[in-house]
N, C-alpha and C positions, 0 to 999 in steps of 0.2 A: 504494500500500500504506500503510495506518496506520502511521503512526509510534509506535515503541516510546515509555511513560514515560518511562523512562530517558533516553532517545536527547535525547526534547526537553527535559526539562529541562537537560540538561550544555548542550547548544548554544543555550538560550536564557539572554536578556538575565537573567532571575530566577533564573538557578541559584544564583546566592550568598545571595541572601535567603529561599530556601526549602532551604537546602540541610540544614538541620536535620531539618524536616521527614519521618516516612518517605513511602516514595511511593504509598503505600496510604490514606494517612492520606486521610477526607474532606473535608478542607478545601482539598488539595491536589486531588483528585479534584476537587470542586464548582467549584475555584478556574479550573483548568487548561484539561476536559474538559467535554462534553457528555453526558450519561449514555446510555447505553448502550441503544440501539433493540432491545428485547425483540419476538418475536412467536413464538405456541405454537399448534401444530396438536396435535388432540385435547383434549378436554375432558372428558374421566374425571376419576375421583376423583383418579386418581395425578398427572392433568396440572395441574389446577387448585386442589390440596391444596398435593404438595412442590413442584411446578415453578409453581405460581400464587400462590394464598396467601402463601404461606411467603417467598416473593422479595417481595411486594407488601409485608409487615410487617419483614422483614428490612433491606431493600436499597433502599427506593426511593432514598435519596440516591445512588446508583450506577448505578439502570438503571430505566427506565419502560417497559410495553406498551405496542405501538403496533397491535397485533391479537392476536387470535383466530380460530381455523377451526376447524372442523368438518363433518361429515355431518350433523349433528343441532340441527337448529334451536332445537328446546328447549333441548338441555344448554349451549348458547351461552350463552342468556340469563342462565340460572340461574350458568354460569361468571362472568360479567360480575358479576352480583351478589354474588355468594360472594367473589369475589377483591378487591371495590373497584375497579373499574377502570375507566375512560369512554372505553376505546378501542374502534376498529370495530370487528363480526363480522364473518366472510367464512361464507360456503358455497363460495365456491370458494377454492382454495390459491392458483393461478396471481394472481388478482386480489393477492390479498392481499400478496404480495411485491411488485406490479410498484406496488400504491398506498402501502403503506407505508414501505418499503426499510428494511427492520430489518437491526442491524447483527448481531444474533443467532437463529439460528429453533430451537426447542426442539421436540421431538418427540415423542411421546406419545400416539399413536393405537396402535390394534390392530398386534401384532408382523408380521404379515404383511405392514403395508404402510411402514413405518419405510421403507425402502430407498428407497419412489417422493419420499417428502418429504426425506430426505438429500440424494438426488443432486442434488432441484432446488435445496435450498439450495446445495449447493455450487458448480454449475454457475451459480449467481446471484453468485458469490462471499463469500456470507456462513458468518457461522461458525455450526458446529452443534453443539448437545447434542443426542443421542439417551439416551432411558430404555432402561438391557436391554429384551431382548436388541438384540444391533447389528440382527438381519433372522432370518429362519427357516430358509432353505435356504442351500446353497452358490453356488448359480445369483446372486442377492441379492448374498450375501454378494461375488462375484467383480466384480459391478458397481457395487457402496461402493467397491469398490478401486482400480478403474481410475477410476471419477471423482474421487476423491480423489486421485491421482495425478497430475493435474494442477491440482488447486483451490489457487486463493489462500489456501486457510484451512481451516484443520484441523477433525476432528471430536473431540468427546469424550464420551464414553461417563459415564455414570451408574451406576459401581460403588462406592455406597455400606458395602458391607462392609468391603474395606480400611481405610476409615478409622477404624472402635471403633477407641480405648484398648487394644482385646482381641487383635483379628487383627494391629495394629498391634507389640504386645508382641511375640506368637509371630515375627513377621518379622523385630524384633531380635533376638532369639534365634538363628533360624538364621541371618543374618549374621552373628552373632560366632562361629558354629560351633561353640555349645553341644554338640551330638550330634555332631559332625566332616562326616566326606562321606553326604551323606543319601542313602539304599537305597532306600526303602521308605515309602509312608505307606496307612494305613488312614483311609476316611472315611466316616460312617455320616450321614445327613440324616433328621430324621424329622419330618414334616409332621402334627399330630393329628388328630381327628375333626372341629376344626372351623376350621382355615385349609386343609389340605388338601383336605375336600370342597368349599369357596371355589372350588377351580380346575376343577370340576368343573362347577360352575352356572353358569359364565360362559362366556365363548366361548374361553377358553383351554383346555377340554376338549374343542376339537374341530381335530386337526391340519391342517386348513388357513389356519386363522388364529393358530395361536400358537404351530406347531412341535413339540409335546407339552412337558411338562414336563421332558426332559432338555436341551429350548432355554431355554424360558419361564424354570422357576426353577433349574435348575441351572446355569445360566452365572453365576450368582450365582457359585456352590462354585467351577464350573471354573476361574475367573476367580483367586479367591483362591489355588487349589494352584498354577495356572500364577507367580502371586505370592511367594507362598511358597516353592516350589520353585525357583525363575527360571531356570525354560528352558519349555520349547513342548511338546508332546505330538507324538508323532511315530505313534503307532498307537495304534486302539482296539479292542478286544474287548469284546460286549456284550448282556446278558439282557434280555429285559421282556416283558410280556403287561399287560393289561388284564382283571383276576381279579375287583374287588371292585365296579366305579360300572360304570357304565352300565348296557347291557342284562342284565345278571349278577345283578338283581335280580328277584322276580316282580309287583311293582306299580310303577307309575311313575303320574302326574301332568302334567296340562298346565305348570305349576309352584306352588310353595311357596302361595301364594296363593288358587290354584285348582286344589284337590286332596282325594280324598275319602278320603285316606288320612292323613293329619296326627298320626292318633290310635295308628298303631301306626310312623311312622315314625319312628324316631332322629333321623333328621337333615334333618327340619325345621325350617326356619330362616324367622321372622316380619318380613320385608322392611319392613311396616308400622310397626314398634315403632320404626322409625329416619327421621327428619324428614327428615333429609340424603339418607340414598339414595331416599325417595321422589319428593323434590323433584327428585333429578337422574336418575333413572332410572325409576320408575314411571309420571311427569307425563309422559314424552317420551318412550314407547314408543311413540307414536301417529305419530311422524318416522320414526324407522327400523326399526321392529318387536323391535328389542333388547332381552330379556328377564332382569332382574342377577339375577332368585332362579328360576332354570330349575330342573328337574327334573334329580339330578344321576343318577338312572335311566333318562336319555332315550337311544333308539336311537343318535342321531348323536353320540355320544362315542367319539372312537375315539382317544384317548391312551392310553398305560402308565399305570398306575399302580401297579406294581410294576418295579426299577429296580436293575440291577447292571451295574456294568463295569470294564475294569482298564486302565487306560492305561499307555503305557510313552513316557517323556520323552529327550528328545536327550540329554541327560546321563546317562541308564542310572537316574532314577529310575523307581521303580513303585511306582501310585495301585491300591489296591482301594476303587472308590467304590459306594455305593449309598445310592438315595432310597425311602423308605416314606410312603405318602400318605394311612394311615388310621391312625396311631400313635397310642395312648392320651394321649402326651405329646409338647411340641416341644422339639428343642433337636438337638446334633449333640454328635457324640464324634468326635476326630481325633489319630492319632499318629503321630509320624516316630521312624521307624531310623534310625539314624547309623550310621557302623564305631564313634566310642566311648560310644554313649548311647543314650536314646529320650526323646521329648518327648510325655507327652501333656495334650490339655485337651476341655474339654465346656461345652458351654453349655446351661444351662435342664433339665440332668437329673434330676430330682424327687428322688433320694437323693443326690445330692449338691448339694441349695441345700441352708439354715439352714431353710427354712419352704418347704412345699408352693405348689408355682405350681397358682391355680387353670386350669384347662386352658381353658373358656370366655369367658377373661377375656384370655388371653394373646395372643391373634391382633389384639383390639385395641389392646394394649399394644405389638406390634411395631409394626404401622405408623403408631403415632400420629406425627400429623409436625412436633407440637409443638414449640418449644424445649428441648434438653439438659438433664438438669439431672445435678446430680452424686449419687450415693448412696454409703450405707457400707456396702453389701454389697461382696463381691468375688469376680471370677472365679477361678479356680485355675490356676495351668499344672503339672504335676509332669515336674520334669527330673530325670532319673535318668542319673548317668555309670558307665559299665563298671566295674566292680570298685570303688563307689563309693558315698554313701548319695545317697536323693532328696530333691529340695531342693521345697517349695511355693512357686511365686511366685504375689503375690496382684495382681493388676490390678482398680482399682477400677473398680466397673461405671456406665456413663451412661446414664441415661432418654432416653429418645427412639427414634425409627425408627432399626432396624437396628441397636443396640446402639450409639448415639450417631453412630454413621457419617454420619447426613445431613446433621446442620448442620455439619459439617467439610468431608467434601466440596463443600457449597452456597458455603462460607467463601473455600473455595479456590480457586474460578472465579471468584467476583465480588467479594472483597476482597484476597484475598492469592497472586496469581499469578504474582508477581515471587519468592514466598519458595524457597527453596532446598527441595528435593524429594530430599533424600539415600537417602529408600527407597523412590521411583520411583510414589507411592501416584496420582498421576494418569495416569488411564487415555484412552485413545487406539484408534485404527480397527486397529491389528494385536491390542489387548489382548483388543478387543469379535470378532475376527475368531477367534483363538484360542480363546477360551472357548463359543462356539456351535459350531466346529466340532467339537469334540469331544461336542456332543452329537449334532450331525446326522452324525458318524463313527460313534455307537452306534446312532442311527436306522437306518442303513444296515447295519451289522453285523448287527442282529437281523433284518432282510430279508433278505438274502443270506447269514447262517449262518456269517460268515467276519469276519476281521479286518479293518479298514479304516485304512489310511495316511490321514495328514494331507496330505499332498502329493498324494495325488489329487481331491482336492477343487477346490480353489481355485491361482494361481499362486503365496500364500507359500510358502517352502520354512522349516520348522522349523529353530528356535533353541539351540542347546544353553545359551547365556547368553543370556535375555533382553538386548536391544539397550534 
């Protein structure tokens, strides 16, 4: 087993001359260690962007590729190039572990198949980041768990959200027990016309590769109330149909590109006008037939995209959640009941910013995955106690993906991992287990017309205190 920092510098001969030093510092890192055997299956945008790029310009003094895999022999290449990197491709996974031995495997292919690349990391004994969701079903999800259960090394999940400035506030907040014993929370998600139909053109519109959207984007949310609230969800109750995308429409197209209808539809979207996605998707559809600007009126859609449910948590909270996937505007509204209070706040609500968010501009502003940067707008929380006036607090907001969440998260794995975590914001294989179940508990609810336990699913049994 690797030995901890810590461990070796106190029992080594240089503890006294470095003891100044912190142990993140990279001088001491460069000094001590060997950086850190990176290797990432999947090469999408997401894998090659946040968990490529963005590590390659960040961190290399901390950690180097030592592969890449794929199905897709194009998107390799074009990954290779995009990221800077002059390590090997695989097509196959197997190979690639048994030639490389990376001391990390990162995860990032299609949601459906996360669980086949977990288990083998772990059963390789290496450590793994998986991007949400952890997997798509319960079946999956039960087999992350038993292989984990005995693996040398842990998994950790990619819940970027926790860490804004934003989500981060409202969490102190209800640790100090602003609102007192929390009742109740209300949570509204609203996807616009043009990140939401996003999920629709790509293979995440089609439930056996991405779970539908109460896996896909809403372990996001789940993930956070489980957070916020810190306990576990113990039953779900839950609505949805598929009303507005797919066959719902009366014209469809082969896709965006090759379509004779462009001129009366809304929401055509010109693939072409973007160097990036045609370079890594357009040029290499000829590998796997993989289509990024699909017809989001095509038959084979069969997610929700209309989205209600009410969860009830071991500790006697209750969530009224619901996701909208054609909203004129993005942003979410969310409140908690206390017995002496109510908390609420919103993000990206058009009457309450200072200036209008343009709506087609905003989806690329979420997941831009550039560097943070700080602004002087601010978010609002308004805390309201019983028989009491409301107070505004203002949390300044950060640029970047996910409301500044990523390069904190990124921060946290590969610079400062030793640091002290007093609000539990690193997330792990029961956090990613928790937060999917609850959508594949409303998947199931809307099939079978009944309420569905969390403990029928899988072997964890619900937490009234997060552990």
């Amino acid at each position: 087993m690797q030995m901890e920092r810590r461990t070796f510098i106190k029992n080594s001969g240089i503890a006294g001359t470095m003891a100044l030093l912190p142990l993140e510092n990279p001088l001491v890192a460069n000094t001590l260690f060997a950086k850190r055997r990176v290797a990432l299956v999947g090469t999408g945008v997401r894998g090659i962007s946040f968990w490529g790029k963005n590590l390659v310009d960040r961190y290399s003094d901390l950690l180097e590729f030592v592969g890449l895999a794929d199905i897709n022999e194009g998107r390799l290449q074009m990954a290779k190039k995009y990221m800077g990197v002059a390590c090997p491709t695989y097509l196959d996974f197997d190979l690639m572990l048994a030639e490389t031995k990376p001391d990390l495997l990162i995860v990032t292919t299609m949601d459906s198949t996360h669980h086949e690349f977990i288990i083998k990391g772990l059963e390789a004994g290496i450590e793994v980041i998986t991007e949400k969701p952890l997997t798509t079903d319960h079946h999956k999800c039960q087999a992350i768990i038993d292989a984990e259960s005995t693996a040398a090394k842990p998994i950790i999940v990619g819940f970027n959200y926790r860490w804004s400035p934003h989500s981060t506030r409202i969490k102190e907040l209800l640790v100090d027990n602003e609102v007192g014993n929390l009742v109740s929370v209300d949570f509204n998600w609203f996807l616009n016309v043009h990140h939401g139909a996003s999920y629709f053109r790509r293979w995440h519109g089609e439930m056996d590769k991405g779970g539908s959207l109460w896996v896909h984007k809403a372990t996001h949310h789940f993930d956070l109330l489980n957070w916020w609230i810190d306990s576990e969800p113990v039953e779900v109750s839950a609505y949805g149909s598929l009303d507005h995308y797919g066959s719902n429409n009366e014209f469809r197209g082969a896709n965006c590109r090759n379509c004779a209808h462009t001129d009366k539809c809304k929401f055509y979207w010109d693939i072409t006008k973007s160097e990036h996605m045609m370079k890594l998707y357009v040029e290499n559809e000829k590998y796997d037939g993989y289509i990024r600007d699909n017809c989001l009126w095509r038959d084979d859609i069969d997610i929700f995209d209309k989205m209600s449910a009410q969860i009830k948590y071991a500790n006697g909270v209750l969530v009224n959640y619901s996701l909208t996937t054609y909203s004129p505007y993005e942003g979410y509204r969310i409140a908690f009941n206390g017995m002496d209070g109510r908390m609420e706040s919103w993000e990206d609500i058009p009457w309450r910013e200072e200036e209008r968010i343009n709506q087609a501009e905003l989806h690329a502003k979420e997941m831009n995955q550039g560097p943070a940067e700080e602004d002087t707008n601010y978010h609002e929380i308004m805390l309201m106690k019983n028989f009491g006036e409301h107070e505004m607090i203002q949390v300044a907001q950060s640029k970047g993906g996910h409301g500044g969440g990523d390069v904190r998260l990124q921060d946290r794995i590969f610079k400062n991992r030793s640091a002290p975590d007093p609000l539990k914001h690193t997330a792990g294989s029961r956090d990613g287990a928790m937060s999917i179940l609850i959508g594949i508990a409303a998947r199931q609810s809307i099939a079978e017309n009944r309420p569905v336990r969390i403990d029928e699913l899988t072997s964890l049994e619900p937490q009234a205190i997060r552990s």
